[in-house]
C-alpha positions in Angstrom: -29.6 -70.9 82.8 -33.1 -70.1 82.1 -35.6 -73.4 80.8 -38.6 -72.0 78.8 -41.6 -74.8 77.9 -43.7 -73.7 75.1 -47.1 -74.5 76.0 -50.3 -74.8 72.8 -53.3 -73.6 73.4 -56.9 -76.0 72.9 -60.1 -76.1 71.5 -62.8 -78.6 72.7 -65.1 -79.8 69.5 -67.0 -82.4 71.5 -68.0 -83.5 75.0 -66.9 -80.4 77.4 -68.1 -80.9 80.9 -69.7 -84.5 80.3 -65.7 -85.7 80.1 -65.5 -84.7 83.9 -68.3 -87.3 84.4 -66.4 -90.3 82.6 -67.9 -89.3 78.9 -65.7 -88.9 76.0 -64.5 -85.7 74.4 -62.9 -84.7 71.4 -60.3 -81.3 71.8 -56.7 -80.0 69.7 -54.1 -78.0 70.2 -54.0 -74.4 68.3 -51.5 -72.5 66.8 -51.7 -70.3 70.3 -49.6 -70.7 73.2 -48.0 -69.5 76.5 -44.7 -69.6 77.0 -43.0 -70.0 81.0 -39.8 -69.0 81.2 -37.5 -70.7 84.8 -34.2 -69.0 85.8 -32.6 -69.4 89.5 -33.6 -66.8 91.9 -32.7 -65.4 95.3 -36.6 -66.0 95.9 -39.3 -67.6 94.4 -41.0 -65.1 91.6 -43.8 -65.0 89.7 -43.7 -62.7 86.9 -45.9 -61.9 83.6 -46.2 -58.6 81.5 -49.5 -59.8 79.3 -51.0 -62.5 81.7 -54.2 -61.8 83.8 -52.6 -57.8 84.3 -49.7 -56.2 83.1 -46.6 -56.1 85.2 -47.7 -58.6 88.2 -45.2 -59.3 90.1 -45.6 -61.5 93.3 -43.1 -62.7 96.2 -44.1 -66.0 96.6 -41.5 -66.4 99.6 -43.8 -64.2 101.8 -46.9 -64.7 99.7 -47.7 -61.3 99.1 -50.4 -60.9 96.5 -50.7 -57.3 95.0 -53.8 -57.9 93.1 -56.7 -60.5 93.5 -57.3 -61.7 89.6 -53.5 -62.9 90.2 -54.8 -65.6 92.9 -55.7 -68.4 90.4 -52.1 -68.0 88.4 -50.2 -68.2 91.5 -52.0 -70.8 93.1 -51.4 -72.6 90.3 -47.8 -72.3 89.8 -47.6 -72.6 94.1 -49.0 -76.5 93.8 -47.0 -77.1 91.3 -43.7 -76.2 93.6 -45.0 -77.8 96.7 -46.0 -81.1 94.5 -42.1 -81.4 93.8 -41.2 -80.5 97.2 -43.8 -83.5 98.4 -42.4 -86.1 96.0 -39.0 -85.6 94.8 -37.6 -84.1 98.0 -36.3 -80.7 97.9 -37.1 -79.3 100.6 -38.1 -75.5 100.6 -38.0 -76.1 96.7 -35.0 -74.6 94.6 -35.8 -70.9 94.4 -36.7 -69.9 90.5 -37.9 -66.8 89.1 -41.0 -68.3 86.8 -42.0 -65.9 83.8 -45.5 -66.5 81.6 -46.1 -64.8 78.4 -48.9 -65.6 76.8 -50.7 -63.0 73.7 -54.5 -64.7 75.0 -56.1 -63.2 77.4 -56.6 -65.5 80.4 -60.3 -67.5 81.6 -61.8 -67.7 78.0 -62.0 -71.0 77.2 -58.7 -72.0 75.3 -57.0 -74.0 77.9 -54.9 -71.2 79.7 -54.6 -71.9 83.2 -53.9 -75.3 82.0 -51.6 -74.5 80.0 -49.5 -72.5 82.8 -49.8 -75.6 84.7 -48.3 -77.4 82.2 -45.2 -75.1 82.0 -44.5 -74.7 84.9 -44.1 -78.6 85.4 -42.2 -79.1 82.3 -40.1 -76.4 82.8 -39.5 -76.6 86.7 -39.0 -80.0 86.1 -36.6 -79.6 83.7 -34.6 -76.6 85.9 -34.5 -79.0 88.9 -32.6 -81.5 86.5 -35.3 -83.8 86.1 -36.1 -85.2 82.7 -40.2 -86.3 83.0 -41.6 -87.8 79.7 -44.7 -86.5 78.5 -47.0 -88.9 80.1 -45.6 -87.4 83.7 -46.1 -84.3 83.0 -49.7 -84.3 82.3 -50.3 -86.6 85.2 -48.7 -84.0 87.2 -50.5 -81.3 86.0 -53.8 -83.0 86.0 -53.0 -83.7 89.9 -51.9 -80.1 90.8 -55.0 -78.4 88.6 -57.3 -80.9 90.8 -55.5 -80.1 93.9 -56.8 -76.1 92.7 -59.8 -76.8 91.3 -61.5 -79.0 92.8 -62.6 -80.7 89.9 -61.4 -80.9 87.0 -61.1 -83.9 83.5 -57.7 -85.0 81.9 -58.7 -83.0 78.7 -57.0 -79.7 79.1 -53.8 -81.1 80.7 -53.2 -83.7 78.3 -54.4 -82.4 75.2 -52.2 -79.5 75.3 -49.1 -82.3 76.9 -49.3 -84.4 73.8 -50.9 -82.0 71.3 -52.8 -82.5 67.9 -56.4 -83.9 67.9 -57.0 -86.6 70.8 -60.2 -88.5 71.9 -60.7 -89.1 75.5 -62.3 -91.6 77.3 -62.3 -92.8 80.7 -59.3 -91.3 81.4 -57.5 -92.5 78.6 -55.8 -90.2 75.7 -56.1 -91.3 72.1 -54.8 -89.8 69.2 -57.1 -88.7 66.3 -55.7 -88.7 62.4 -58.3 -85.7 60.6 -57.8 -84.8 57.4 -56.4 -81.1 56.7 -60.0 -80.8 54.9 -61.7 -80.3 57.7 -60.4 -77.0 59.4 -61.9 -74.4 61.9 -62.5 -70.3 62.4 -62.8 -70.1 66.3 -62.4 -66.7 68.4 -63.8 -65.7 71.9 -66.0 -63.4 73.7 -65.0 -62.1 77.3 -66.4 -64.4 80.2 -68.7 -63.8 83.2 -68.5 -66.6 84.6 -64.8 -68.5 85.6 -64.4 -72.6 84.3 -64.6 -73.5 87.8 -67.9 -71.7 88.5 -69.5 -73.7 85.5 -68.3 -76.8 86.6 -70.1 -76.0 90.2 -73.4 -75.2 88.3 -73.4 -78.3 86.2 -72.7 -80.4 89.1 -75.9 -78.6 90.7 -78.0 -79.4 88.2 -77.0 -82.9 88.5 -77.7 -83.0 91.9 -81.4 -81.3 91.4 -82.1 -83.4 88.5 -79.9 -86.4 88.0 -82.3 -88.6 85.7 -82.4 -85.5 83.3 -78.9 -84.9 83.5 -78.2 -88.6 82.6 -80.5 -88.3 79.7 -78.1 -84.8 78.9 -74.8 -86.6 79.3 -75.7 -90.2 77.0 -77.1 -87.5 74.1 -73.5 -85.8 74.6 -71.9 -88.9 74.7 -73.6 -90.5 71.5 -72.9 -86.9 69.6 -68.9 -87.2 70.8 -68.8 -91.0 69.7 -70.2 -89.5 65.9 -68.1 -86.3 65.5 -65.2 -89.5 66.3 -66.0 -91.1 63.1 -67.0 -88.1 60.9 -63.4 -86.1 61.8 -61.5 -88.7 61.0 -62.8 -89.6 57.8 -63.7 -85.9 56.8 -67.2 -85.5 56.8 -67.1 -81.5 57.5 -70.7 -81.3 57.0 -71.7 -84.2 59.5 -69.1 -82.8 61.9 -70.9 -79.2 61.2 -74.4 -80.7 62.0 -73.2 -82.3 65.2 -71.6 -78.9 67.1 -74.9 -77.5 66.6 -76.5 -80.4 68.1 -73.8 -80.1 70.8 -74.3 -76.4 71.3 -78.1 -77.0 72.2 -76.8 -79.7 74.3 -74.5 -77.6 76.3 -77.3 -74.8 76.6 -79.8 -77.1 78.3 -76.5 -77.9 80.9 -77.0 -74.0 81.4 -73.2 -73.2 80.3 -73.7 -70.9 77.8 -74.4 -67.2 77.7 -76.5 -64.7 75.6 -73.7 -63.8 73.4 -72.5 -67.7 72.6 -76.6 -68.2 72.4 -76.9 -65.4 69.5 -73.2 -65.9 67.6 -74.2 -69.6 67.1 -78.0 -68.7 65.9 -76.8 -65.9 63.4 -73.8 -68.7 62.1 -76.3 -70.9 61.4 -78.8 -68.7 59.8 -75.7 -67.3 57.3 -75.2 -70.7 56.4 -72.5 -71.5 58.5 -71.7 -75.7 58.7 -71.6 -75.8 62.2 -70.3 -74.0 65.5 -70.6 -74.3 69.1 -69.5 -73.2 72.5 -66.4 -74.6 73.4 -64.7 -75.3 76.9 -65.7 -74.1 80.3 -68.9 -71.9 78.8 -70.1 -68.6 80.5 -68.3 -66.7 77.6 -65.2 -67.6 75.7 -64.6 -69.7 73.3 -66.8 -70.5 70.2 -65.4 -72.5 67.1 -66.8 -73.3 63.9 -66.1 -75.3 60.5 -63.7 -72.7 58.7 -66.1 -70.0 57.4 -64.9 -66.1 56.9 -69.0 -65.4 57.8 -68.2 -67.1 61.1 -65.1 -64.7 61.5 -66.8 -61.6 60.3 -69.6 -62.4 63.1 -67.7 -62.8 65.9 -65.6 -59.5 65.5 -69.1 -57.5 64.6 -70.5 -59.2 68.1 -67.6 -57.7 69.9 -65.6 -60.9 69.9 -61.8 -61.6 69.0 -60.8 -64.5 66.6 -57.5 -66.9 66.7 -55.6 -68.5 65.0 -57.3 -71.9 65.1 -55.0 -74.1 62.6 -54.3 -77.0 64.5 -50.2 -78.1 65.8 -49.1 -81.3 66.5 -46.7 -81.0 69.0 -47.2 -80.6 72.6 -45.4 -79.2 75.2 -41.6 -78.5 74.1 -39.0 -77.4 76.1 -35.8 -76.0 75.9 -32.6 -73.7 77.2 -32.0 -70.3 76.3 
């Protein structure tokens, strides 16, 4: 028996980084995704041909690690075996060979180590016998990509769970109706920096200059509440002027990067409607309103687009 979760993909529109400090944020699902494949093993496995390098291959019975960038992806899919050792009792875990495809390059932005977290819970899950709903399994893997991280918000975990476009606030999920008018070009450019190593920096700044960083976080918050009201009733060019508003928001937080600095600029001087960073910063992801210029740009600037149409689905899992 093998149990393979299909996993989307996210962009963030509104409200990255001030949603780990209680803000709200706006994100959906793409029509990317990773795919983690469970099958019973003589030991536990980790295996991916087009995820992080090619051909990893790792024992995690002995923990041997053959190459370092693997560390994150099997730390990763390591909590979330021990979290279902801890709580549902099997003891030494029930040994799987765990598979990740994925055709997005890892760390840029788009929800990937996420989105192997929330795999491997709905498919483990599912190969242990266990049938979790979907509120479970983002709970779970909000708690094993805390346990990694450090820090972390809900918004990766459960926006990719429950898929579509959600609002989130306070640690609740809500579900946003937007009308197929508005739509979105979005690519990304390699990072230098890792999610985690952003999230560190921000929370320096707040520490060096909290009233400033307060000031940051309510002009954030009052853009997110906004680009809530102009989505859903499909202002496009209200929703355009805010991401650029949020992009020099997200610059002053000291997440972006030369590249994301000058892509957004030249957008908006070719008469793009709007663009922005989007996610962790230090590279990746950018997205814009839907705008061949915006495409055309990003490849020229040594950047790769996506498919950016939004899905509705979630997580899905099933037995092949």
């Amino acid at each position: 028996m093998i149990v393979e979760a299909e996993v989307p993909l996210k962009l963030t529109l509104f409200g990255e980084h001030a949603v780990v400090y209680g803000k709200p944020a706006i994100a959906y699902t793409v029509s990317e995704s990773i795919k983690v494949r469970v099958r019973e093993s003589e030991k536990f496995y980790v295996s991916s041909q087009n995820l992080q390098i090619k051909g990893v291959k790792v024992d995690l019975h002995e923990f041997k690690i053959e190459n370092d960038n693997v560390r994150k992806l099997i730390a990763y899919v390591t909590e979330v075996i021990n979290y279902f050792n801890e709580h549902y009792s099997y003891k030494d875990g029930k040994k799987a060979a765990i598979e990740i495809e994925s055709n997005v390059e890892p760390s840029v932005g788009l929800g990937t180590s996420a989105a192997v977290v929330v795999g491997t819970v709905a498919a483990y899950s599912r190969f242990l016998g266990l049938e979790l709903q979907k509120q479970e399994i983002a709970k779970i893997s909000h708690e094993v990509e805390l346990r990694v991280q450090g820090i972390a918000s809900i918004m990766d975990t459960h926006t990719e769970t429950y898929g579509g476009f959600v609002f989130i606030k306070e640690g609740k999920v809500e579900k946003l109706e937007v009308p197929p008018s508005i739509s979105f070009s979005a690519g990304y450019f390699r990072r230098i920096m890792t999610t985690a190593e952003m999230l560190r920096n921000v929370k320096s700044l707040k520490e060096k200059n909290p009233s400033l960083f307060t000031t940051l976080l309510d002009s954030i918050e009052k853009v997110t509440v906004e680009a809530r009201t102009a989505l859903t009733s499909g202002d496009a060019d209200r929703v355009g002027e805010l991401m650029y508003v949020n992009h020099g928001f997200l610059f002053s937080l000291g997440i972006t990067v030369p590249v994301l600095d000058q892509f957004v600029s030249m957008a908006r001087a070719s008469g793009v409607k709007g663009c922005k960073v989007s996610g962790g910063g230090g590279g990746g992801a950018v997205i814009c309103i839907k705008d061949q210029r915006a495409e055309l740009l990003l490849n020229a600037l040594g950047g790769k687009t996506i498919n950016a149409n939004p899905t509705f689905q979630g997580v899905t899992v099933k037995l092949i």
